[in-house]
Residue frames as qw, qx, qy, qz and C-alpha x, y, z in Angstrom:
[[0.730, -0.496, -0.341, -0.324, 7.44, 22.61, -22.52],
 [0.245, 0.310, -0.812, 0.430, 9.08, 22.35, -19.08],
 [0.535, -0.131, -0.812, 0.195, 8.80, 20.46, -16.28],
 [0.359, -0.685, -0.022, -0.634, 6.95, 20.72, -13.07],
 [0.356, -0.036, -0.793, 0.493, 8.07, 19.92, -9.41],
 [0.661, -0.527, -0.201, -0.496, 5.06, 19.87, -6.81],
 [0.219, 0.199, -0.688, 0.663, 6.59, 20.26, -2.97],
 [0.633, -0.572, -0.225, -0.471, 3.68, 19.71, -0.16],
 [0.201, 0.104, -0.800, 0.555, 4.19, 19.56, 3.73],
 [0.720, -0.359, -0.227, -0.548, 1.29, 18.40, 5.83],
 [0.137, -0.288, 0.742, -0.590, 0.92, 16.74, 8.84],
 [0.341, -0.207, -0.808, -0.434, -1.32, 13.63, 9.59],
 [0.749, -0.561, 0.081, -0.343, -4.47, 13.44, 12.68],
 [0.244, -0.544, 0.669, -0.445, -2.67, 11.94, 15.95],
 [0.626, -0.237, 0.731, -0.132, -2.54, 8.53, 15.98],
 [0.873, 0.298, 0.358, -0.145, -2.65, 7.78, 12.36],
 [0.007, -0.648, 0.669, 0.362, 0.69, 7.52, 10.94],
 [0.266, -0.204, 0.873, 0.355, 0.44, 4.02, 10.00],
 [0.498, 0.673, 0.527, -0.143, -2.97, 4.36, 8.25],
 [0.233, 0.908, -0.129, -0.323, -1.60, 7.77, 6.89],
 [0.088, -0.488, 0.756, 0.427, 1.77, 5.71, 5.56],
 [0.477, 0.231, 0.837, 0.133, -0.40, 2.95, 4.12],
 [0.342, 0.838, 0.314, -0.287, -2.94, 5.31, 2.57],
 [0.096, 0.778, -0.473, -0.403, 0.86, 7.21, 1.01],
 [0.385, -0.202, 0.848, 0.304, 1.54, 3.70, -0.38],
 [0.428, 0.666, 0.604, 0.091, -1.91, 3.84, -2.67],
 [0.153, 0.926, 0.046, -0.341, -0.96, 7.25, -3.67],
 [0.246, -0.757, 0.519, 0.311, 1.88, 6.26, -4.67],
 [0.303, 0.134, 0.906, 0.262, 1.15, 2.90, -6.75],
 [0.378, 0.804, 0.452, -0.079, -1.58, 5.15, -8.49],
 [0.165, 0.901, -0.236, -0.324, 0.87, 7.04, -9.73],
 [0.461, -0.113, 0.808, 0.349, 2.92, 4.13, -11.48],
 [0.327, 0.239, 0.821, 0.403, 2.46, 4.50, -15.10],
 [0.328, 0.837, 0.439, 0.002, 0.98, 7.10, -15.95],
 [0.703, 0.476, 0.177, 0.497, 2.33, 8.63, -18.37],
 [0.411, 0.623, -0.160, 0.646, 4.95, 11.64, -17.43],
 [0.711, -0.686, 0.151, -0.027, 5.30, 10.79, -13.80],
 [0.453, 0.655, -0.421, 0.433, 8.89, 11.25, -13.52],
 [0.461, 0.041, -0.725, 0.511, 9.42, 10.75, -9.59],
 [0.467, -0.484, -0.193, -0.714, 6.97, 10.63, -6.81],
 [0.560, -0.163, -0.705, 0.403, 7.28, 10.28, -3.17],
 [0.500, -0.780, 0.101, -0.363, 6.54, 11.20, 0.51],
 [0.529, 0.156, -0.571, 0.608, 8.64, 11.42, 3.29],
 [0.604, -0.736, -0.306, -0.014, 8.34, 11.33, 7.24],
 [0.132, 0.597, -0.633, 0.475, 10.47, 13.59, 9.50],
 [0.349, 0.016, -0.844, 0.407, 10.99, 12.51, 12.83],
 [0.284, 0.123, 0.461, -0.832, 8.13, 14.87, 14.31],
 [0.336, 0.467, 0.699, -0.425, 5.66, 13.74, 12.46],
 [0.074, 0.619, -0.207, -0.754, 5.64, 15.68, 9.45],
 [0.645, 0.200, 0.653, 0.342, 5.56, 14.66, 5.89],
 [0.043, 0.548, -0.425, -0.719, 6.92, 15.98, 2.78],
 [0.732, 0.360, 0.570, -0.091, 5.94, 15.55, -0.81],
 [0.091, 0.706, -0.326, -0.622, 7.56, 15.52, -4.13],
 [0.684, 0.311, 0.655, 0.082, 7.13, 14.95, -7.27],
 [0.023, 0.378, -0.403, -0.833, 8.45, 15.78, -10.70],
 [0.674, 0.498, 0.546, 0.019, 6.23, 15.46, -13.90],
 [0.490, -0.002, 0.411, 0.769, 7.65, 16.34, -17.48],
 [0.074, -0.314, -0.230, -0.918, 4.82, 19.23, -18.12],
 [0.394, -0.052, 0.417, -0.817, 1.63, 20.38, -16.77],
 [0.738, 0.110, -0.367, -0.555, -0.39, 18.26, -19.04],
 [0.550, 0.207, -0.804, 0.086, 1.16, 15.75, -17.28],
 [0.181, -0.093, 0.401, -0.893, 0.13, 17.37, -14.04],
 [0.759, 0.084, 0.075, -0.642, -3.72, 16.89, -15.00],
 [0.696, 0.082, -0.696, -0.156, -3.31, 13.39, -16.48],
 [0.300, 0.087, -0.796, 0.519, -1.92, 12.31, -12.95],
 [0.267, 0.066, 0.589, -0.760, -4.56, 14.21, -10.94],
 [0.741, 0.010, 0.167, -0.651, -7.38, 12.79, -13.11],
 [0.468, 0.064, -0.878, -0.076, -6.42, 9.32, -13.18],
 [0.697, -0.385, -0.383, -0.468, -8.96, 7.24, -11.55],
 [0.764, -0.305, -0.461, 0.332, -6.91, 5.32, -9.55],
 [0.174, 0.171, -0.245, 0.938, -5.27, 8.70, -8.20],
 [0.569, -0.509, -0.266, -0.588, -9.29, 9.53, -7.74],
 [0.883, -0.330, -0.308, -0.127, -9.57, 6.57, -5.21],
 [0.765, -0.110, -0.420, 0.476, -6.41, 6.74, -3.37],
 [0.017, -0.477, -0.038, -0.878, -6.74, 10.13, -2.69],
 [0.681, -0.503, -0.207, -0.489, -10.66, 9.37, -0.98],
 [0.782, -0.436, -0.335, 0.294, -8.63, 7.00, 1.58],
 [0.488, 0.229, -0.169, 0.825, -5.46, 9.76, 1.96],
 [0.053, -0.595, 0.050, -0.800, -7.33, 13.39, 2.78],
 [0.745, -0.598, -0.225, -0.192, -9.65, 12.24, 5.67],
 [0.856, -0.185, -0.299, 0.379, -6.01, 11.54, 7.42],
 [0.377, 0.428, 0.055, 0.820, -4.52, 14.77, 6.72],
 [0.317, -0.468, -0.558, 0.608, -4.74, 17.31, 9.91],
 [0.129, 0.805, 0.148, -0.559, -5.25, 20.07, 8.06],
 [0.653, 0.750, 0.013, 0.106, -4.82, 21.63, 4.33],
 [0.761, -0.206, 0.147, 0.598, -1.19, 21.15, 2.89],
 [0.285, -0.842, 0.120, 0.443, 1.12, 23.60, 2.40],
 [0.853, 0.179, 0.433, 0.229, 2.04, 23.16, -1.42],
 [0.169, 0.734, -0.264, -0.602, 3.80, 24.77, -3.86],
 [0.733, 0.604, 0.261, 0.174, 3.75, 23.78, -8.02],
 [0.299, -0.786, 0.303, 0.448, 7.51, 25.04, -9.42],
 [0.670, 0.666, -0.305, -0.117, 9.84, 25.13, -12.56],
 [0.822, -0.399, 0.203, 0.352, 12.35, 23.01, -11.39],
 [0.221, 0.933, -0.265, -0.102, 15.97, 24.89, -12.37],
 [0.302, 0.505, -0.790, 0.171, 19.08, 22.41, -11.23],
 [0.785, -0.337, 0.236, -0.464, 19.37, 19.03, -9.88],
 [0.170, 0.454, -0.872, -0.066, 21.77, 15.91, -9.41],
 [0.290, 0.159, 0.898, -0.289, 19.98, 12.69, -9.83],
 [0.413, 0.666, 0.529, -0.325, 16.86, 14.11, -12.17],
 [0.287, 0.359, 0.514, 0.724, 16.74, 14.73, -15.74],
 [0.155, 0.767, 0.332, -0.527, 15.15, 18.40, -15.36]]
């Protein structure tokens, strides 16, 4: 079974960064505990930007995550913020210092 890394860049509507960083903080505490989240985060460049990543230890883990409820509900406050559809990509992760791949 291997692992799956999930890479997303997106960009939020124009004046809502600090909604759009709260909104990443529920996405993020909805992903706590469930079961083969392995590491999950966003990041802001300086322009404005934001990055997403997240390992999970299989795909099955993948779906567990995206139908948890709470993931449901933190989501509904997240997209509305989002300027447009991210740019994602779903990968095998291969090497990595810091991550049990």
């Amino acid at each position: 079974m291997s692992k799956v890394s999930v890479f997303a860049k997106f960009s939020c509507v124009e004046g809502k960064g600090e909604e759009m960083d709260a909104a990443l903080a529920a996405v993020v505490a909805a992903s706590e505990g469930v079961d083969g989240v392995e590491s999950y985060s966003y990041h802001r460049a300086d322009d404005g930007t934001y990055w997403f990543f997240a390992l999970m230890s299989s795909m099955e883990a993948a779906q567990r995550h995206a139908d948890n409820e709470a993931m449901k509900a933190a989501m509904e406050a997240f997209m509305p913020l989002m300027a447009g559809p991210p740019d994602m990509a779903m990968t095998t992760p291969v090497a990595a210092n810091g991550l049990d791949i």
